[in-house]
Structure formats: structure tokens, C-alpha cells
N, C-alpha and C positions, 0 to 999 in steps of 0.2 A: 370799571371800578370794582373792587374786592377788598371787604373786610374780613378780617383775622380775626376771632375773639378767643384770646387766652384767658381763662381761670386759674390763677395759682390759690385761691380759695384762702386759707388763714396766715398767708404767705405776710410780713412783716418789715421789713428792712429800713432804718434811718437812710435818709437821702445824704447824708455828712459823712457817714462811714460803711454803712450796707451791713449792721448789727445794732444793738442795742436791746433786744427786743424785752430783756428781762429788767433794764434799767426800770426807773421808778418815773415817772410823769411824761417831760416830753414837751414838746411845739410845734406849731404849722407855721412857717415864715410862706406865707401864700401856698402854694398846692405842695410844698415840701415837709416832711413829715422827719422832725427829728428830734432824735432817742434823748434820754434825759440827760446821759455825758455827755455830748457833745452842744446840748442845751446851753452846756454853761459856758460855751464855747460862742454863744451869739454876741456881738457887740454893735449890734442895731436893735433896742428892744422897740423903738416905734414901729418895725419891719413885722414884729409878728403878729399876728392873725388870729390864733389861741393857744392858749396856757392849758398842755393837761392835765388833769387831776397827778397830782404827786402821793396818792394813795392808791393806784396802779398802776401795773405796769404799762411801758410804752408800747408794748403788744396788746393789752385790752384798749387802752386808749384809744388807737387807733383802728382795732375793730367797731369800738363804741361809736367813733365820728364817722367809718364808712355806713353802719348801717344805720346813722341818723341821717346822713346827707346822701347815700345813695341807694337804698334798702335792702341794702345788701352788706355782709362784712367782708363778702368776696372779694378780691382783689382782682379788677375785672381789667384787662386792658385790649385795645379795641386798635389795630392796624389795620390802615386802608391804603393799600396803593393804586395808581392812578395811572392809566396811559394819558400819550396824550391826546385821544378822543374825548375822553371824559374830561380832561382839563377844558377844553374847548368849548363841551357843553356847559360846563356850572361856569366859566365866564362868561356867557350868552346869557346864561339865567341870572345870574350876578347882575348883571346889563338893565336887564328887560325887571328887575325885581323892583 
């Protein structure tokens, strides 16, 4: 097993259109982060998770919620790929856990 960990650090993008960053507020529909236009583009509002402040941008925003929720504003993402010896073991441990 091998994890990858990329830093793009104040790195930003809506998951709806892959900008926004200067838009004004913003939402989490579960782990999705999106920009204030395309916010108004939601038509599930029971689907989302938090409202962001509409007195910054959807870039501070989402700085503010990663270094409340991961201590970090980093934008940290973490690939692991897998032979399959190591699949074999964590089902064994999976098993036996």
C-alpha cells in the first residue's frame, strides 16, 4: 500500500463548476463545496449541510470551514493505491476486527 499526499495549499474550486472563488457566500451539500452562483442553483435545500456566511467570499469560506474542521486551510488530498496483497490483508483484519 502507498499513499500520495498532495498539498495545493489555498487552492479553492466549487465542485458544480470548478470556480467561483470570488463569489459572495456559498454551501456544503455533504462534503461538496459550492461557490455562491451556483448556490442558487440548489433545488434540494433539505440536502445541505451549511450556509456560508454571504459576507465573504466562497474562498474565505471555505478556508474558514477547512481550518475549523481539519486544522489546516490546506487543501490536503491523500491517494492510496492498493495491490492486491494489501487488499488481502485489511480483509483478514476487516475479518478478525
Amino acid at each position: 500500500m502507498e499513499t500520495t499526499i498532495i498539498n495545493a495549499g489555498d487552492e479553492v474550486l466549487c465542485d458544480f463548476c470548478n470556480g467561483g472563488e470570488e463569489t459572495m457566500g456559498g454551501l456544503l451539500v455533504g462534503s461538496y463545496a459550492i461557490c455562491g452562483d451556483c448556490a442558487k442553483t440548489v433545488t434540494h435545500p433539505e440536502e445541505i449541510t451549511e450556509r456560508f456566511d454571504e459576507t465573504k467570499t466562497f474562498k474565505q469560506n471555505v478556508l474558514d470551514y477547512r481550518l475549523r474542521t481539519y486544522g489546516t486551510s490546506d487543501c490536503i488530498t491523500e491517494i492510496t493505491t492498493w495491490d492486491d496483497d494489501d487488499r488481502e490483508d485489511y480483509l483478514k483484519m476487516c475479518d478478525n476486527g
